[in-house]
C-alpha positions in Angstrom: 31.6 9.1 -9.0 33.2 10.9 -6.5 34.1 14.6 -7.9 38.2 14.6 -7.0 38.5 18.3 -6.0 35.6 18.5 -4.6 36.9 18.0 -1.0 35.3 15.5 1.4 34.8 16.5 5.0 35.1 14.0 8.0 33.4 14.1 10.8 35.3 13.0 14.2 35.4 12.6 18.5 38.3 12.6 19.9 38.8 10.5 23.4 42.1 10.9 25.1 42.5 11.3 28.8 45.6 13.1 28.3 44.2 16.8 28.5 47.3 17.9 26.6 46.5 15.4 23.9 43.3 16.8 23.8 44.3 20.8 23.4 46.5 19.7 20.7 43.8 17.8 18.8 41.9 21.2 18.8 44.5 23.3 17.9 45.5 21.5 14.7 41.9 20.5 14.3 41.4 24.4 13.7 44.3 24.7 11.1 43.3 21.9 8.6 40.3 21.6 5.9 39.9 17.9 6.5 38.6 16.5 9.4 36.0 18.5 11.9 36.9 18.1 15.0 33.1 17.9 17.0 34.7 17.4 20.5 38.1 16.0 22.2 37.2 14.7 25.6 38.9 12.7 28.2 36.3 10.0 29.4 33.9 7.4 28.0 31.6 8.8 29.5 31.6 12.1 27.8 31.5 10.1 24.5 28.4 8.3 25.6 26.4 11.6 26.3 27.7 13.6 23.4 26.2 10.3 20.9 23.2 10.3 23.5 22.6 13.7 22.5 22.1 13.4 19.1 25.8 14.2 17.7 26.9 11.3 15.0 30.5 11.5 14.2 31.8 9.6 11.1 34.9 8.1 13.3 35.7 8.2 17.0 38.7 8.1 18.2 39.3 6.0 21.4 42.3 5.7 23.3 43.2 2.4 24.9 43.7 3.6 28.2 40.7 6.0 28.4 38.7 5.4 31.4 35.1 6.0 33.0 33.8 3.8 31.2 37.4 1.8 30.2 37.8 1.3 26.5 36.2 -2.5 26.2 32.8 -1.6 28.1 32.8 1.7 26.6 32.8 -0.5 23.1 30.3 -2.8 24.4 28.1 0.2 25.2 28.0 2.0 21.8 27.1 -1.4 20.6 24.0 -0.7 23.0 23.5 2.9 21.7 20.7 3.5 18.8 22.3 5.4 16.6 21.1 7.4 13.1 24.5 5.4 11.6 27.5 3.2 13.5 30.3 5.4 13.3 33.7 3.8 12.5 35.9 3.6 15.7 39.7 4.6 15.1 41.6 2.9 18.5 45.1 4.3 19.4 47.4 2.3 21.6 50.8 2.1 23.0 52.9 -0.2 20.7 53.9 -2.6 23.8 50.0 -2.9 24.0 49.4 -4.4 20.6 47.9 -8.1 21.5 45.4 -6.4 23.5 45.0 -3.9 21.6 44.2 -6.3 18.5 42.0 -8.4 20.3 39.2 -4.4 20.3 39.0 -5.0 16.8 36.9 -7.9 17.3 34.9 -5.9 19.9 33.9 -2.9 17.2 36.7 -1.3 16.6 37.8 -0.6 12.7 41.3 0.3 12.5 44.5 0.8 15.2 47.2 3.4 14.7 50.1 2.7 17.1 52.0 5.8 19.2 54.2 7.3 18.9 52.5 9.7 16.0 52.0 13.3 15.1 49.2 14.9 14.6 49.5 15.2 10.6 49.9 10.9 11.1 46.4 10.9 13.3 44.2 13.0 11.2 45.5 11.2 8.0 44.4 8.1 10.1 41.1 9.6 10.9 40.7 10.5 7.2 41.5 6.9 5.9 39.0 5.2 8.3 36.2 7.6 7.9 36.5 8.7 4.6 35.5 7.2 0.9 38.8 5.5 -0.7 38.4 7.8 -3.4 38.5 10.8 -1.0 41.5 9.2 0.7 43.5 9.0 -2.9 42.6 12.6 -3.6 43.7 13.2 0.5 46.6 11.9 -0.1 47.6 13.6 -4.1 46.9 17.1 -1.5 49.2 16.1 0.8 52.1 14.9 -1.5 51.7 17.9 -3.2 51.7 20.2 0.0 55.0 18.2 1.0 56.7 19.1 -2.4 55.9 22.9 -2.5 57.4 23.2 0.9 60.2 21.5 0.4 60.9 24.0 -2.6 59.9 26.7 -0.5 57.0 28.0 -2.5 55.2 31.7 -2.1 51.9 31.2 -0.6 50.8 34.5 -1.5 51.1 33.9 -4.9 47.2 33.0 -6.5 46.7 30.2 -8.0 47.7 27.5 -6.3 44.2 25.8 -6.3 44.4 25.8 -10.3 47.7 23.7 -10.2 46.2 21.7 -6.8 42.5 20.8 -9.1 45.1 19.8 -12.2 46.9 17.7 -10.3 44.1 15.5 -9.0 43.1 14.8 -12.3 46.3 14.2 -13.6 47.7 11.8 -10.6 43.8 9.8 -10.2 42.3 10.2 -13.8 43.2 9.3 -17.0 46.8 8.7 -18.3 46.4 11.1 -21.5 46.2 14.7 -20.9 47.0 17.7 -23.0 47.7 21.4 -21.5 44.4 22.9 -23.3 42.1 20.5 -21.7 43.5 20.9 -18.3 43.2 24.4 -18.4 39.9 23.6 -19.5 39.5 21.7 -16.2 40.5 23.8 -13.7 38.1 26.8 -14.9 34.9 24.9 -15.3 32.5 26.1 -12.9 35.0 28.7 -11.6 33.7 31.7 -13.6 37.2 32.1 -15.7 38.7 31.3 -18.4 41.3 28.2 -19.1 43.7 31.2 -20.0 43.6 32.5 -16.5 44.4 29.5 -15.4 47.6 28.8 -18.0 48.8 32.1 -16.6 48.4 31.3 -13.2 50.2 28.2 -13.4 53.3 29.8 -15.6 53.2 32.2 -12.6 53.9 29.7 -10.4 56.3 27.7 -12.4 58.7 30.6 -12.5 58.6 31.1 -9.1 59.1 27.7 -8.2 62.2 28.1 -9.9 63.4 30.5 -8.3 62.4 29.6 -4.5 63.3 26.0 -4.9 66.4 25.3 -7.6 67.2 22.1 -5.5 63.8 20.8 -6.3 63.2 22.4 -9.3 66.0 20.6 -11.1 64.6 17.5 -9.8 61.6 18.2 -11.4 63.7 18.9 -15.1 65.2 15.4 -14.3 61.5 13.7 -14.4 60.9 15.0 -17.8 64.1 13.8 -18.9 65.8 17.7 -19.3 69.3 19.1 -17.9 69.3 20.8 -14.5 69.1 24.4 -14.6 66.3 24.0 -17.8 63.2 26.5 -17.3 60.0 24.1 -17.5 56.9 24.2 -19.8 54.0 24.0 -17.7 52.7 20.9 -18.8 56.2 19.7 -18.2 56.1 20.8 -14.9 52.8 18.9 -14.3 53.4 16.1 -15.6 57.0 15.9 -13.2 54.8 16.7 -10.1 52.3 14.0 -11.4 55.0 11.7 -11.8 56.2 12.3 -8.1 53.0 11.9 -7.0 52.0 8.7 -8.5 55.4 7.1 -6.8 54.6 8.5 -3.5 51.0 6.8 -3.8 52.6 3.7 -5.3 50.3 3.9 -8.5 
């Protein structure tokens, strides 16, 4: 079985003959943990040389109105192409172009995302169709979780947060029955300390989510059935967190 916090890269080439497009790919490429970025270039014909010369993305990303070659004989050329594996092909497309669009899936492609998007949007794309569908469930427990500390403003300098992050993905995808000890338990194995550093850490950041986010923090009291303004056990405030996350995934 996949291990949850045990993050899963994905490999992907970017095709987009909007050179702006393409500088913005690399930026944000740089400033995630999720999806390498190998290349973002603007022709097919770029893509054609970079798999010719031994490069295997997991996903490539092809815009519809790439050129040289166009997007259908560029598909009907990597169908040509002996490749180590067939990597999954992620098309994006204009939403008035979505007959045509549809009608690449049955040339190769695996999965359309329609413009207008951001780039958080793409790469979670990216990640869906490249990645393992446990590694997309544990993508996504990351990235409900990032949303909620932000919204409560949390202190990034404060340590820990990968304690609470590895809890979290074994609360929201594992088992339904959890107690505090073996969490602890969790977080620290294989991290050279002990569970107590890890209740610590977490009761750090508990009372300074408090403070930095009362808004959210009394929403998190409400999940765990306590008045606003209540101060949080930590397995309280895990368990409200897992509870948020679970309704954002729909589980």
């Amino acid at each position: 079985m996949h291990n949850m916090d045990e993050q899963e890269w994905v490999s992907a080439l970017f095709a987009d003959s909007d050179r702006g497009q393409c500088s913005a790919i690399r930026l944000y490429g740089s400033a995630q943990k999720s999806v390498e970025v190998c290349a973002a270039v603007t022709t097919g014909n770029q893509v054609l040389d970079i798999l010719q010369s031994g490069l295997c993305p997991q996903v490539l990303v092809l815009d519809t109105l790439l050129q040289g070659p166009g997007l259908g004989e560029l598909l009907w050329r990597l169908g040509t192409l002996e490749l180590p594996r067939r990597p999954r092909v992620l098309i994006t497309a204009m939403p008035y172009t979505q007959k045509s669009a549809s009608r690449f899936l049955t040339m190769g492609a695996d999965c359309i995302i329609f413009k207008p998007y951001n780039m958080s949007e793409l790469f979670a794309a990216v990640y869906r169709c490249g990645g393992s569908t446990e590694a997309w469930d544990a993508y996504r427990v990351r990235e409900y979780l990032h949303e909620l500390l932000c919204d409560m403003h949390y202190n990034r300098r404060l340590g820990g947060w990968n304690y609470l992050e590895r809890i979290l993905l074994r609360t929201a995808l594992g088992p339904e029955d959890y107690i505090a000890k073996e969490l602890y338990q969790y977080a620290a194995d294989g991290q050279h300390i002990r569970p107590g550093t890890v209740a610590s850490a977490v009761q750090r950041i508990n009372e300074s989510l408090r403070h930095t986010g009362p808004q959210g923090y009394d929403r998190l009291c409400r999940m765990v059935n306590k008045p606003e303004g209540s101060r949080l056990s930590n397995l309280e405030l895990i368990r409200s967190l897992t509870e948020l996350i679970r309704r954002a995934m729909g589980r």
